[in-house]
Structure formats: structure tokens, C-alpha cells
C-alpha positions as CSV (number, residue, x, y, z in Angstrom):
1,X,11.6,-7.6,15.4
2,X,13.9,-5.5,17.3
3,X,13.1,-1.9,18.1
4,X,15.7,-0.3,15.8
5,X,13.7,-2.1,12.8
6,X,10.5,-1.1,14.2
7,X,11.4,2.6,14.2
8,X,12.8,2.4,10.9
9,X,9.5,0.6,9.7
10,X,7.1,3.3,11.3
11,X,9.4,6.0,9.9
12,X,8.7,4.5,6.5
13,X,4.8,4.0,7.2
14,X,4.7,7.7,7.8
15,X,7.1,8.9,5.6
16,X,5.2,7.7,2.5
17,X,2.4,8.6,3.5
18,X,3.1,12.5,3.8
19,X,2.7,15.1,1.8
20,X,3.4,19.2,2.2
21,X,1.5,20.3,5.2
22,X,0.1,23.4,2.9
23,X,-1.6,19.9,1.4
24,X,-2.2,17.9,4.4
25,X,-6.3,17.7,5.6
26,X,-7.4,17.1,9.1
27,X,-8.7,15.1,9.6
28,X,-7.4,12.6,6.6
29,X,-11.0,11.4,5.6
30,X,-11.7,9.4,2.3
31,X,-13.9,11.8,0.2
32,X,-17.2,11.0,0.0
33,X,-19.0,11.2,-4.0
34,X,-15.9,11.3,-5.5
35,X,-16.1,7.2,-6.7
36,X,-14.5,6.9,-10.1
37,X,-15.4,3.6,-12.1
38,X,-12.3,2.2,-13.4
39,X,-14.1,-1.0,-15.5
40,X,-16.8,-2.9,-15.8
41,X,-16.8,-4.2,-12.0
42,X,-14.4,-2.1,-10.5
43,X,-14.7,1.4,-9.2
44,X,-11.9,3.2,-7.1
45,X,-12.2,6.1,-4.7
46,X,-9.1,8.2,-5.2
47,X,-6.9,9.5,-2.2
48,X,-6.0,13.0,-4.2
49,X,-3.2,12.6,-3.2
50,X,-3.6,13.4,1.1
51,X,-1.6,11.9,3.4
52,X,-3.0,9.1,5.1
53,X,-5.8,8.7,3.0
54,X,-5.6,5.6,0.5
55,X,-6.9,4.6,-2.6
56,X,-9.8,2.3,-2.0
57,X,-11.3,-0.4,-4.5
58,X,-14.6,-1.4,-5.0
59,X,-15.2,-4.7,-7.1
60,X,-18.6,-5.6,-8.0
61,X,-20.1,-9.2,-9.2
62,X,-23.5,-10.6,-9.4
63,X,-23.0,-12.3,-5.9
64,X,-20.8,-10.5,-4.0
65,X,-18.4,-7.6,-3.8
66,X,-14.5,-6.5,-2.7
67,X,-13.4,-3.6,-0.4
68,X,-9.9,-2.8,-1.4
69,X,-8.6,-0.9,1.7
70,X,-10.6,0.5,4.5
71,X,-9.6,3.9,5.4
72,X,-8.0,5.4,8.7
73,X,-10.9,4.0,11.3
74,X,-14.7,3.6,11.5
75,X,-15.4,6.9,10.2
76,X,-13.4,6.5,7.0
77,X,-14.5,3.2,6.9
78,X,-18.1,4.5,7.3
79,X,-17.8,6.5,3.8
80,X,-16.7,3.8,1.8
81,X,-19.6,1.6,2.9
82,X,-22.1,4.5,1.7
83,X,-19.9,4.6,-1.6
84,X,-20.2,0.7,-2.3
85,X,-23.8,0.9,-1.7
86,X,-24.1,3.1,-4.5
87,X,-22.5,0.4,-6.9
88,X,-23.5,-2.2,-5.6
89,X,-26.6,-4.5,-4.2
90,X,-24.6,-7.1,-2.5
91,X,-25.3,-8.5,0.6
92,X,-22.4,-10.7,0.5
93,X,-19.1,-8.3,0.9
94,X,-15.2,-9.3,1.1
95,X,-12.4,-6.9,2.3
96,X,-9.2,-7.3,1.7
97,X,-6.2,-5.0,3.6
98,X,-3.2,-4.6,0.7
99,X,-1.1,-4.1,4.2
100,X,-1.8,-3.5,8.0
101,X,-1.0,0.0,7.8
102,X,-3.6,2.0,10.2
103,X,-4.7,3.7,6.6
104,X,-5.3,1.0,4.8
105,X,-6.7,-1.7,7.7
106,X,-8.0,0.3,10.7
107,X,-11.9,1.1,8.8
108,X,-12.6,-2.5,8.9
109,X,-14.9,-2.7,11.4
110,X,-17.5,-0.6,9.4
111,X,-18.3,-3.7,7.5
112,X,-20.4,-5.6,9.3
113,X,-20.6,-9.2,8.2
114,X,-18.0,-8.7,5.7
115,X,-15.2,-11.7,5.5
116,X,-12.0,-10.5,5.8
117,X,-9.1,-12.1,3.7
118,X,-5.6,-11.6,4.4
119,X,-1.9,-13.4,4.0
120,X,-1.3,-14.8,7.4
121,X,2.4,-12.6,7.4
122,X,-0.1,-9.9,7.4
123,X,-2.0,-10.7,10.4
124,X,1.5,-11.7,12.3
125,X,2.3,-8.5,11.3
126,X,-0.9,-6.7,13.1
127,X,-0.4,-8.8,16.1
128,X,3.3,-8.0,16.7
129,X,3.6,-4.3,15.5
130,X,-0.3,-3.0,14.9
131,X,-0.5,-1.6,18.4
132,X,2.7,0.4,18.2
133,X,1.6,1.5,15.0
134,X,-1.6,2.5,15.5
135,X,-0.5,4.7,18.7
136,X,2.2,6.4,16.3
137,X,-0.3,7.1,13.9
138,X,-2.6,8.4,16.4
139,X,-0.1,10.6,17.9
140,X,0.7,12.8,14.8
141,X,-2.6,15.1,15.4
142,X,-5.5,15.3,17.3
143,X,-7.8,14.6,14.5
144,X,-6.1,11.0,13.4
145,X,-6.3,10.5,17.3
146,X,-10.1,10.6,17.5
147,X,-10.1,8.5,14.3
148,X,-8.2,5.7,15.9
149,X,-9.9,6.0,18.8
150,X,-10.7,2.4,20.4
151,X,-10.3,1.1,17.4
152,X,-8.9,-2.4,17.2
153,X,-7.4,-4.1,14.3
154,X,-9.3,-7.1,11.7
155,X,-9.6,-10.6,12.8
156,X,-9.1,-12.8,9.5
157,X,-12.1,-14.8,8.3
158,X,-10.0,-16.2,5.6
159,X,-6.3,-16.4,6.1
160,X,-3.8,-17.9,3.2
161,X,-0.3,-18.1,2.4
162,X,0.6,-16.8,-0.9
163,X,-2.3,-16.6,-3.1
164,X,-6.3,-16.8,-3.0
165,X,-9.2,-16.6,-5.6
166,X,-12.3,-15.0,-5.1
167,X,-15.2,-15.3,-7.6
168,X,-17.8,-12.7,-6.9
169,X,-20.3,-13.7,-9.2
170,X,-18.7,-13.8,-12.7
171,X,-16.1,-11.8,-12.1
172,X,-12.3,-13.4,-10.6
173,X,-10.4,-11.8,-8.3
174,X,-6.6,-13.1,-7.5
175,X,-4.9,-12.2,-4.5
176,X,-1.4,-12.7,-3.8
177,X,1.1,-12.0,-1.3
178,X,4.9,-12.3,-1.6
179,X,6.9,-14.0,1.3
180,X,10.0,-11.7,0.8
181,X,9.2,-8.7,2.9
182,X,8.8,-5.2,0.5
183,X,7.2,-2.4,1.7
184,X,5.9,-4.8,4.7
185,X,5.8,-8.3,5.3
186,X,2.4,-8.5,4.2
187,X,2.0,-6.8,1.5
188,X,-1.0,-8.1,-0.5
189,X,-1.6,-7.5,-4.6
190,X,-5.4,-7.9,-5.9
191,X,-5.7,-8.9,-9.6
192,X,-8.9,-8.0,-11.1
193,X,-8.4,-10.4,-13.9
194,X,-12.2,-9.9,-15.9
195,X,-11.1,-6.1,-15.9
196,X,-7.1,-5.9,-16.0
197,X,-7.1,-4.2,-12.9
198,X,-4.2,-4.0,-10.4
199,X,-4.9,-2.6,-6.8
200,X,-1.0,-2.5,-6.0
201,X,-0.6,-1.7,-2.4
202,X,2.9,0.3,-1.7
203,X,4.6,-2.4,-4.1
204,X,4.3,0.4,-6.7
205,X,3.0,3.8,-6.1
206,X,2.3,7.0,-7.7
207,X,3.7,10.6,-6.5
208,X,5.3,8.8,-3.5
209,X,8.9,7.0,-3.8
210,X,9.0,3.9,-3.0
211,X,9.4,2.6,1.4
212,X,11.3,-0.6,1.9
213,X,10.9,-2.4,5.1
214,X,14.0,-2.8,6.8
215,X,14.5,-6.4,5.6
216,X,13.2,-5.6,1.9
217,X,15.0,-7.1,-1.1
218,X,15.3,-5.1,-3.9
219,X,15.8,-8.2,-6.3
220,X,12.5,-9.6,-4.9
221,X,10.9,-6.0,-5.5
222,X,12.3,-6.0,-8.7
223,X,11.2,-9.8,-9.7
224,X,7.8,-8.8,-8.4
225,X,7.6,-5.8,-10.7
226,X,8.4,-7.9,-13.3
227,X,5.1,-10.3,-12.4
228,X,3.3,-7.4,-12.3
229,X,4.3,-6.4,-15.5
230,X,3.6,-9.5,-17.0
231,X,-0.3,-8.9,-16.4
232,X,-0.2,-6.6,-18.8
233,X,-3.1,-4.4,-16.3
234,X,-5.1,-1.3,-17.9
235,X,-5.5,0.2,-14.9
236,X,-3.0,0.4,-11.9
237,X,-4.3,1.6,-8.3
238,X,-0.9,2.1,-6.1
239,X,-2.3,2.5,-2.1
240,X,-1.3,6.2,-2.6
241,X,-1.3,8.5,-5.4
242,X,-2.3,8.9,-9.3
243,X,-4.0,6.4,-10.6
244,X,-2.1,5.3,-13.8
245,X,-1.6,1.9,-16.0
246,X,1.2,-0.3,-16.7
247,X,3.8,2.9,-17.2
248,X,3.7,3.2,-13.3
249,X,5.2,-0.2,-12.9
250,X,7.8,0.5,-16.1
251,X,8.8,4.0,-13.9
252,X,8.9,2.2,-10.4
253,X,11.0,-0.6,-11.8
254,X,13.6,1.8,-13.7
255,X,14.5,3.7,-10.3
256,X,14.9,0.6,-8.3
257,X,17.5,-0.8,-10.9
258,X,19.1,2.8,-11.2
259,X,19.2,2.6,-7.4
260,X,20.6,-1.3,-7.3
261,X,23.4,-0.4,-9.3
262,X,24.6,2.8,-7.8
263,X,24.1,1.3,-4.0
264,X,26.1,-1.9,-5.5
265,X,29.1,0.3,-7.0
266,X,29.6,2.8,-4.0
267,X,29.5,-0.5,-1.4
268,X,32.4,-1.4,-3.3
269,X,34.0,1.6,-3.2
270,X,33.7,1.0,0.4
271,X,30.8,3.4,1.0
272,X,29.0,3.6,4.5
273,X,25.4,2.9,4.1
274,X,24.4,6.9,5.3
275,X,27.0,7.8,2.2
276,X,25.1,5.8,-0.2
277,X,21.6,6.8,1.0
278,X,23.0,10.5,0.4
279,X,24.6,9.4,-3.1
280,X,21.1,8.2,-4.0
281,X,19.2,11.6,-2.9
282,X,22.0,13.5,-4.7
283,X,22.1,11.7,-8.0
284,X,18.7,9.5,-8.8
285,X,15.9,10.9,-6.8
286,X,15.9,14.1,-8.7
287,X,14.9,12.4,-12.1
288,X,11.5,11.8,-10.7
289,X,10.6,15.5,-9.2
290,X,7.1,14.7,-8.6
291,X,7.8,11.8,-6.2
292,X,8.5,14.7,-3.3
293,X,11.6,15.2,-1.3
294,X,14.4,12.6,-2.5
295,X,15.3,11.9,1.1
296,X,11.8,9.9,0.2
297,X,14.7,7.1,-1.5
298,X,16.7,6.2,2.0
299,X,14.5,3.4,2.9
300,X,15.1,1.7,-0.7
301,X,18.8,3.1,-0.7
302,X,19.4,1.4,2.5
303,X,17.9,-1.8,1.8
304,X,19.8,-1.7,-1.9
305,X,23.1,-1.6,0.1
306,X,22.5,-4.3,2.3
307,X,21.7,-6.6,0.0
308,X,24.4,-5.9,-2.4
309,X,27.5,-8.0,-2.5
């Protein structure tokens, strides 16, 4: 990847992830006893909406049990270990990263013994851009620098390419990945099928708008949505934000075809790509007020005009 896309992509890894700074904690630590149980196996511990703090999943069988997300480093990571204990018995623990992220991969190593599964775009991913990440990250504040601290990211136990099952012990677990990059080229969704559970990653989020990588497709996005949708899921766990059901998907997937269609009619107007990224703030980001500052739609804009014909 060239350095122009890596900016852009660490622009959007820290753009989505903000919030006021009125709002903003330091450091951003996951909150301890604040576990919320979501279903029979599944409990979530929610981010309340602070910047680089996601929302974690905790999925409980008779045999074994799933980390959704690890936290910004050890510490983080730390607290969510002391949370699953309280659910669950478990000596025999799985994490899964929805994306490498520093926020949602760099806790890992909390988890001792735990096997961690992950698309193999994802770990390409940590080896070719987690460094430069993780120094960005760590440069926004002193705190999220003594978080990351040393801190190295996962080695896969258990790498696939598109999709893997888990069964913890009566209760199925599907992951999947998408090999069209979206919000990264890794993104990773975890299907709690026993529960109707979806932890979505950034492939649909609450409170935040939506952060293409550079190379997204909005039809892929779109088409994904769709699958999504097609669950049918109670509950939806985005990587950041509210915690919602299946009207988060419905809401996500009506501003990226608003989007799609105005970035397609402007290009033809001969629009610039900057033009159409402004068009977009101006005209469609405002219907959803609580996503933050519409400049939050230029990643999707941007990727909406490049793929349109």
C-alpha cells in the first residue's frame, strides 16, 4: 500500500473513532462492571460511546468461550478477562479481532492460552500497517501511549480465509470475513447463530458514520448489508456505539445508497471527487444528526465516487 492510502486509512481509523473532546476519557479504558447480557450465551461490555474504546463480546458455551475484541492494550485487555470470568468457568477461551485496529486487537495478550482466530487479510494487514498504526495511535496522548506501550500485535492460532465455525459447547458461532476491502481488509463479522447475535465490526455502526478504506466498494458494502440483513439478528453490536438490532443495518444501508446515487450523479456532472465529498456533507450527512460532524461521510463519499461509472 502506498503512503497516500496509508494516511488516508489511519485518518479513517481515528476519525471514527472520535468523539467531542468534552466526551473524550483518558485514558480510553473499557469500563469495568458494566457487562450487559445480550442472550442466553452472550454478554457485551458497552463502549458508551468513548473514543477508542470498543464494544467487546463475551460468548459463553459449556466448553469454551469467545472474546469479541480486546481493548486498546494489556490493561484494557486486563478488564475484560476479569469480566469473562464472571460469566464464565471456561478454561478453554477463543478471541477473535473484528479488525486490527489498535482498539479492537492490541489487549490480546491478556489472554493467556487463548487461540486466536482471524481471516488471514487480517493478519497481512497487522504485518504491513499494525506498526504504523499502533505508533499513530499512541501518539494522540500520553495516556494511549502508556497503553501501547511494548505492546506487540496477535500471532494467529487459527487463520482462515472467508469463514470459520466455532462450537463452544452447544452453542455455534460463524465467522466470516469479506475479501472486498470495507472499513479494512480484514474486517471480520461473528454470527451468534443459537442467540441471533451479530458483533458487526465497523461494517455497521452506531453514532459513528460509516469509514471506508481507501479501496472500499460501496456495492460490496451494500451486498454485505444485505447478508447481514438476511440473518434476521435480535441484537446488533457495531465495534462502536449503541447497541441496537436489525434497524441499524436498515439505517446504515439507506445512507450508503443515498450516498451511491448522489456521488454517481455529480461524477457525471463532471464533479471532482473533493466536490462530491462536500456535496455529500452538505446534503445527506445531516439526515442522521446523531452520527457527529458530516465531514464523518468523506471516506464513504470518496470511495462512492471512485467506484462509480
Amino acid at each position: 500500500m502506498n503512503r497516500t492510502c496509508f494516511l488516508l486509512l489511519v485518518g479513517i481509523a481515528l476519525g471514527a473513532n472520535s468523539v467531542p473532546s468534552a466526551q473524550q476519557p483518558a485514558p480510553p479504558l473499557v469500563r469495568e462492571n458494566a457487562t450487559v447480557k445480550l442472550g442466553d450465551h452472550v454478554w457485551a461490555i458497552p463502549d458508551f460511546n468513548r473514543g477508542a474504546v470498543p464494544n467487546v463480546g463475551i460468548v459463553v458455551g459449556s466448553r469454551a468461550t469467545l472474546v469479541v475484541d480486546t481493548g486498546l492494550g494489556p490493561k484494557n485487555g486486563e478488564t475484560i478477562v476479569r469480566e469473562m470470568k464472571k460469566v464464565s468457568s471456561n478454561r478453554e477461551t477463543y478471541v477473535v479481532t473484528t479488525h486490527f485496529h489498535p482498539e479492537h486487537s492490541l489487549g490480546a495478550s491478556a489472554f493467556k492460552g487463548a487461540k486466536v482466530v482471524m481471516p488471514r487479510a487480517q493478519q497481512q494487514e497487522m504485518q504491513e500497517l499494525g506498526s504504523g498504526m499502533k505508533d499513530l495511535f499512541a501518539g494522540r496522548s500520553p495516556a494511549m501511549a502508556e497503553l501501547l506501550a511494548g505492546v506487540q500485535y496477535p500471532a494467529a492460532d487459527i487463520l482462515f480465509d472467508t469463514e470459520h465455525q466455532l462450537d463452544l459447547g452447544g452453542v455455534h458461532v460463524r465467522l466470516f470475513a469479506k475479501a472486498t476491502p470495507l472499513h479494512t481488509r480484514g474486517d471480520t463479522l461473528i454470527w451468534v447463530q443459537d442467540d441471533r447475535v451479530l458483533f458487526s465490526g465497523d461494517i455497521v455502526m452506531s453514532r459513528r458514520f460509516l469509514a471506508a478504506s481507501p479501496q472500499a466498494s460501496i456495492s460490496r458494502w451494500l451486498s454485505t448489508l444485505e447478508e447481514l440483513a438476511a440473518l434476521k439478528p435480535l441484537r446488533v453490536v457495531p465495534a462502536h456505539g449503541d447497541i441496537g438490532d436489525a434497524g441499524l443495518i436498515d439505517r446504515d444501508r439507506q445512507y450508503l445508497q443515498s450516498l451511491q446515487a448522489r456521488a454517481g450523479e455529480l461524477k457525471k456532472q463532471g464533479k471532482t471527487v473533493d466536490e462530491v465529498a462536500k456535496a455529500v456533507a452538505e446534503e445527506i450527512a445531516p439526515r442522521y444528526p446523531e452520527w457527529g460532524n458530516p465531514n464523518g461521510s468523506g471516506a464513504t463519499a470518496r470511495a462512492a465516487f471512485a467506484e462509480a461509472r
